[in-house]
Every structure is written in C-alpha cells, then in structure tokens.
N, C-alpha and C positions, 0 to 999 in steps of 0.2 A: 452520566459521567461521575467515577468517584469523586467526594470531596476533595479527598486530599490530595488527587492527581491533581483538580481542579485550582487549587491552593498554589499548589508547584509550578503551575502554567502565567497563574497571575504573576508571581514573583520572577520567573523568569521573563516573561512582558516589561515591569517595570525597571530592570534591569538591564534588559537589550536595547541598543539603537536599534535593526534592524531583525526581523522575524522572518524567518524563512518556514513556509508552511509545504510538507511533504506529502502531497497526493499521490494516489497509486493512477497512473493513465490510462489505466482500464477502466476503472468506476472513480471520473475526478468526481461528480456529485455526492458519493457516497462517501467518499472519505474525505470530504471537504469536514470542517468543522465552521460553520458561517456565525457561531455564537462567540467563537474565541475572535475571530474575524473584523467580529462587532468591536471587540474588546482594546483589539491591536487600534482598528480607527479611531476610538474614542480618548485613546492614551494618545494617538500624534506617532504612532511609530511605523517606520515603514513596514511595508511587508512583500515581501516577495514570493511567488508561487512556484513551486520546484513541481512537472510532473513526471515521478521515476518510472522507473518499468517501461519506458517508450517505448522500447522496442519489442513490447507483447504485447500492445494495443494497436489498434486496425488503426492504419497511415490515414485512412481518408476522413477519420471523426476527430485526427489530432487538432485541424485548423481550424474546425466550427467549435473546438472545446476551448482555444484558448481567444477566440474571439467575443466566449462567453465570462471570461473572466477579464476585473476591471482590474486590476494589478499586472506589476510586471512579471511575467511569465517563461520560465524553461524548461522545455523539453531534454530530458534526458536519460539514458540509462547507464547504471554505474560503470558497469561496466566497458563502456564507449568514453575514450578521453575526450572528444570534441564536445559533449553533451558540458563537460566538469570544464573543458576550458569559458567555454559561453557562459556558465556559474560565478565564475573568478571574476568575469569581466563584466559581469551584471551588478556583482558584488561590488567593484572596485568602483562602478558608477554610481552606486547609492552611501558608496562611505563619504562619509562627509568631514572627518575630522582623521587627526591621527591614530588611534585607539579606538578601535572599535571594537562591541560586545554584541554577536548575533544570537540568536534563540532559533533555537531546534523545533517544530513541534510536528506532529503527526498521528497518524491511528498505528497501531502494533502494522508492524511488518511491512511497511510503507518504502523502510531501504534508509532510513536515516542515518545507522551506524555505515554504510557501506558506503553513502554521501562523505562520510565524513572521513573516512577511512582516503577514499578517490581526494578531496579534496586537501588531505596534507599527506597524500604520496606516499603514506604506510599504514599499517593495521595501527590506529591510535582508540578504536570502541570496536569492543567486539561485538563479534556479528553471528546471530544466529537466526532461524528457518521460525523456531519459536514463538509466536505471540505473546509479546510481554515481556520480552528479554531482559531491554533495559529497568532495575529497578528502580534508579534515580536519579536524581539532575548528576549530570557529569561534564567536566570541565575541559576543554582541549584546548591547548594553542595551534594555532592553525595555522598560525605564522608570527614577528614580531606585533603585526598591525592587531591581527584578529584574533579575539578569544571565542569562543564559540561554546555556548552550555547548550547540553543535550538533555531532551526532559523525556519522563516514560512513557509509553505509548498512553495516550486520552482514549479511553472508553464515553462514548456516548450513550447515553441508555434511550435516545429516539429509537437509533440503527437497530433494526430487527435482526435476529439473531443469524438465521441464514445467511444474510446480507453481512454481516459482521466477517462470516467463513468467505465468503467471498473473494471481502479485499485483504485476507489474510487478519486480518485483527482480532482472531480466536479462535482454538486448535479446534478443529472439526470432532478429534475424541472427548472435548470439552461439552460438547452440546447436546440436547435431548433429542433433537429429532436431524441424524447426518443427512436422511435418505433425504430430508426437502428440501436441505442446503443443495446436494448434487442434481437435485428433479431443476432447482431455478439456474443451476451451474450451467448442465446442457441446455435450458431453451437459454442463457444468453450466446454459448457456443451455435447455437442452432441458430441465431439473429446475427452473428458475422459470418458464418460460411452454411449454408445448408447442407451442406453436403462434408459436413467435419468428421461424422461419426461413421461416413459409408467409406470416406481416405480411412480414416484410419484401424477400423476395427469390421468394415465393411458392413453394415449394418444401415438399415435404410430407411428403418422407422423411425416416427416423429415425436411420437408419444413419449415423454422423457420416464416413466413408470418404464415400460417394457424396454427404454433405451439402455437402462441400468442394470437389468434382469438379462439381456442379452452381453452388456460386455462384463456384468459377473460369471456366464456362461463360458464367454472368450477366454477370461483369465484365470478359470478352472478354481473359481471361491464359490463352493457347495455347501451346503448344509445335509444334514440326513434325511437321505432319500432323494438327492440329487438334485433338491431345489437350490434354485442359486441364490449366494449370499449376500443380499444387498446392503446391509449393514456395513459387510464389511469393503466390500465395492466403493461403497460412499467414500468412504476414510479415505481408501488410496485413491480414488478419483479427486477429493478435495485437497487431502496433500500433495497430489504431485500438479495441480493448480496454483496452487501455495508457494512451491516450489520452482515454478514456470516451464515445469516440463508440459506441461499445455497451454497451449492457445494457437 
C-alpha cells in the first residue's frame, strides 16, 4: 500500500463516524483490506460492509460470504435501486447523531464512484472503467444529514499482481505477465460454471493455456504466421472482465 494513500485513509478514518468499506462480490476476500479493518476497530468507528457487483457473482456463495463477515453487511449492485435503498436504511440505522461524516474506502474499481453517484440520485464523482481513477479525497453532500469523503482506490502490496487484475484494481496493459492474470481468470470462470467456455465460444478444453490460444483463434488475434495472439487475447479477455461483460 502506498504511503501516502495510506496517510489519506487514516485521516479519512479519524474524520468519519461511519466507514463504509467497498468490496467487489466476486473476490470479497481479495478485496477485503482487514489491516484498515483493524484500524477502523481500534479507533471505535463503525463500519459497514457494501458488497457491489452482486449481481456478477454466483447467487449461491453470496450467503456463506456474508455470514463470513462480522459487520453489517449489503449486497448490492449500482445499478439495481433496491440494493441503494437497503444502503440508506442501513445507513440511517447506524447514524447516530444529526451530522454525520462517512468515509468511502475500497480497492480501484470496486464501484465507489457509481455507489455514490446511486446514492445522491446524480452523477456527483465521476466514474470510470480505469483503475485509479479517483486521485484524491473528494467531498459530496449526500444529503443535509450526510457528508460523505471519497478516498483513492488503496493498493495493497500483499495482493499479487494477477489477482490485483482480477478484481479490477489494475489495468491488465499495466502488468508484466497479462497472459497469467487471464490462465487464473478462466480456471475461476471454469470453478463457477464448467461449462462457461464451451456456451460461449464453444470450446471444451480445460487447460486455461490452450483455453486462451483457442478463443485468440475464435477472435481472429494472429500473429505472423497464424499463430494466435495471446497477449493480446489476454487484454480483451481481462478488460471486458473488468468491465462485466463476463461472468
């Protein structure tokens, strides 16, 4: 984690009544950050679990995911209002006084600008596909009661880099090696549906090496001499992950 993101998270902490922490519900473990976690308990401040993207992650691992976390907990995706009203009203239970200041945090691309966008009704943080977007604490009124600071997406430097591409927290053109962010991409698609890659590109192998090599084949990315280009497969298979054109 850089420092001075690092720096920016604390101050934001001592600042908020309440901390709203932004997982992606595809990988909650991975984008969990449990050192800031530590940090929010130790200061006395609440903290609430937001998990966005619900509606790309398999239905049946949502309820053993939130039965693993000891905080109060919501599923939602931005784009679904009943996910944002359940928000308000979670919100509206943990405020405790007339004024209140919540804190934003999260890994890149997590959906925190689009949370917050859904939650006061209009584009108030822009919003981009980008890892990294936001560059720094940003202020919203959310309504008279609620001020809400928005901080820039936290890099962890445990989270391995593949795993970073994953849950979007770092552009795949950013990285050394795409092709093994996309090899652990397919076997997680291959551990919710086995049969993801034969729907959709018809393809029937399991090997995620030759899986990549056949749907660079599919989508006519050659290189000279008509080998297919896995390099650049990777990209658009990791971006349009990123993106939520798959799952």
């Amino acid at each position: 984690m850089k420092k001075n993101y690092f720096s920016r998270v604390i101050k934001v902490i001592n600042s908020a009544d309440i901390i709203i922490e932004v997982l992606d519900s595809r990988f909650p473990d991975l984008s969990r950050n449990k050192k800031i976690e530590k940090i929010v308990k130790q200061k006395r401040k609440q903290l609430l679990i937001v998990l966005n993207k619900s509606d790309l992650a398999d239905e049946t691992n949502l309820k053993k995911i939130k039965q693993k976390l000891s905080h109060p907990t919501v599923f939602l995706s931005a784009k679904q209002k009943n996910g944002i009203i359940k928000l308000r009203k979670e919100l509206g239970k943990m405020s405790r006084k007339k004024n209140v200041i919540i804190g934003l945090i999260g890994y890149p691309n997590t959906g925190k600008s689009s949370i917050i966008n859904a939650l006061k009704g209009k584009a108030s943080a822009s919003v981009s596909s980008v890892a990294g977007h936001t560059k720094g604490e940003q202020f919203i009124r959310i309504s008279e009661k609620i001020l809400l600071i928005d901080t820039p997406g936290v890099l962890g430097g445990e989270k391995e880099e593949h795993l970073l591409v994953l849950m979007g927290a770092k552009n795949p053109e950013k990285m050394e090696d795409a092709e093994l962010a996309a090899h652990y991409l397919i076997k997680y698609l291959f551990s919710v549906n086995q049969n993801f890659f034969n729907k959709k590109f018809e393809i029937t192998d399991k090997n995620p090496e030759i899986v990549l090599k056949k749907i660079a084949l599919k989508k006519k990315k050659l290189l000279k001499g008509g080998k297919p280009d896995t390099k650049t497969t990777a990209f658009i298979l990791l971006r349009d992950w990123q993106k939520g054109k798959i799952n």
